[in-house]
N, C-alpha and C positions, 0 to 999 in steps of 0.2 A: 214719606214720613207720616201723614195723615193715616194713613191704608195702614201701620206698624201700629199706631197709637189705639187706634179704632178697633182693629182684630187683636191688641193685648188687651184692652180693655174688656172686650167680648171674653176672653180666653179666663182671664180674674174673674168672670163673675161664672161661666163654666165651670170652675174649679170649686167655685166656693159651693156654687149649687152641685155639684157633685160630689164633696165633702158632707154638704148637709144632707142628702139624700138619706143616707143608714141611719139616721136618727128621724127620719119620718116613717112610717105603716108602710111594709111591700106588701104585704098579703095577709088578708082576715085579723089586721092589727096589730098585727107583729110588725117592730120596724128592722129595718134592712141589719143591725148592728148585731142581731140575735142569732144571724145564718153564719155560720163557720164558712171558713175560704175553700176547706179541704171538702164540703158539702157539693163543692160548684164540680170536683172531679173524683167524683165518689159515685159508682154506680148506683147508687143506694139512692140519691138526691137527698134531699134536703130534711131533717130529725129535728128535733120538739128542744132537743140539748143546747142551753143556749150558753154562746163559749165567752172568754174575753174578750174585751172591748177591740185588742191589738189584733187578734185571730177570727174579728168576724169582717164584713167585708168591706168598713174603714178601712180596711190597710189597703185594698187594691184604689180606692178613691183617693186616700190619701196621697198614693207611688203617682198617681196622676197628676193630683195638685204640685206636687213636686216637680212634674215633667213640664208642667205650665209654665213655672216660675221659672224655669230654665228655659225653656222657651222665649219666655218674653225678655229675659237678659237676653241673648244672644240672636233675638229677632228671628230663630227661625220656626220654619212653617212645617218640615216634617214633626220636629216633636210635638210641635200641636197637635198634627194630627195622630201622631202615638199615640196622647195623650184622649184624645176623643175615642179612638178605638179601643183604647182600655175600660174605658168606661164604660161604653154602649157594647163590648164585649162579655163585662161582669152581667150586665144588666141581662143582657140578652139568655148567657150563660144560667144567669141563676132562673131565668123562667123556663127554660129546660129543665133545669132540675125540678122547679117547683110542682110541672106541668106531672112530671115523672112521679113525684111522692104524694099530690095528690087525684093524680088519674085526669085532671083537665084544671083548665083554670076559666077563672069566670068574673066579671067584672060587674061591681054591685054597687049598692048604696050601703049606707051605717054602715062602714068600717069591711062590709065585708067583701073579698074578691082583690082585685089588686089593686092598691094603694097608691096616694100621691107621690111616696118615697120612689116608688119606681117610675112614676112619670117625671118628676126630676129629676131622674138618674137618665133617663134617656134624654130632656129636654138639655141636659147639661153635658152629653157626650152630643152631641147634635149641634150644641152651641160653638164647643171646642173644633170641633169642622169646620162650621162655618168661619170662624175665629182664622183656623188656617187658611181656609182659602182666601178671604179677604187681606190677611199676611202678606207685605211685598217681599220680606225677605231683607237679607243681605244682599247690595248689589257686588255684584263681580267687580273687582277690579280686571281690568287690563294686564296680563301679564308681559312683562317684559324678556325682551331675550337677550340672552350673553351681547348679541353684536350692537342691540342699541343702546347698552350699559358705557354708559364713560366711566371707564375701571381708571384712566391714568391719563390726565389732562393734560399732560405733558407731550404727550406721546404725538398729538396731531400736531399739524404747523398751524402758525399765528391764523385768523382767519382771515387777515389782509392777504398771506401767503398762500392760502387754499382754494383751487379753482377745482370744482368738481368735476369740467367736461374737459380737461385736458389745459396744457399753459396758450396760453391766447397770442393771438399775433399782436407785437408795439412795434409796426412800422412805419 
């Protein structure tokens, strides 16, 4: 119960840092909200055209945060980890593209090269994993089978009347 409390905890503040990520600077201070989703598989990578709020890549952070929160309702540890792989997928994804539109990328001071938005984007899919792994999960029940179902309590004799290795000698 500890190990569920602990990795949703972890997994809420994942979500939230990777929700917040697209409103921090990914690259030369632009922040993440500015890059189109359709950028991330678009041969072309990533253009200067900055789209809606819902169509830039809030919406892949957001489907995460959702995946979370369903998550932590239902205790389980796969969609955590969907939920990290989505992330640290986008993240990864969109530095491909970046890498591709502008010939290399490069990591700077004052604003320029790549940004905190993307190290919390990865620090918050990373957290999400951790999150799962430390997850117990649901435990299994015990499944039962037809034969050790009492369907009809009627059906056996009294248990005074019930010898299980056979009727006993009273001589």
């Amino acid at each position: 119960m500890i190990r569920n409390a602990i990795g949703s905890l972890m997994g809420l503040i994942g979500a939230a840092a990777a929700v917040w990520s697209p409103f921090r600077a990914w690259y030369d201070g632009r922040p993440g909200r500015d890059y189109r989703i359709e950028e991330l598989f678009s041969g072309s990578g990533v253009t200067t055209d900055p789209p809606a709020l819902p169509g830039s890549l809030l919406l892949p952070m957001l489907f995460a945060a959702l995946l979370v929160l369903v998550a932590v309702l239902r205790r389980s540890r796969p969609l955590m980890a969907v939920a990290g792989v989505v992330v640290l997928g986008v993240a990864v994804l969109w530095m491909v593209r970046q890498g591709q539109a502008a010939g290399s990328l490069s990591v700077g001071a004052d604003g320029q090269g790549l940004g905190e938005g993307l190290a919390t984007a990865f620090g918050a899919g990373a957290l999400l994993l951790l999150a799962a792994a430390v997850m117990r999960g649901r435990r299994r029940r015990p499944r039962r089978h037809d034969r050790d179902l009492d369907l009809d309590p009627l059906a056996r004799p009294p248990a005074a009347q019930y010898e299980p290795w056979g009727p006993a000698d009273r001589t």
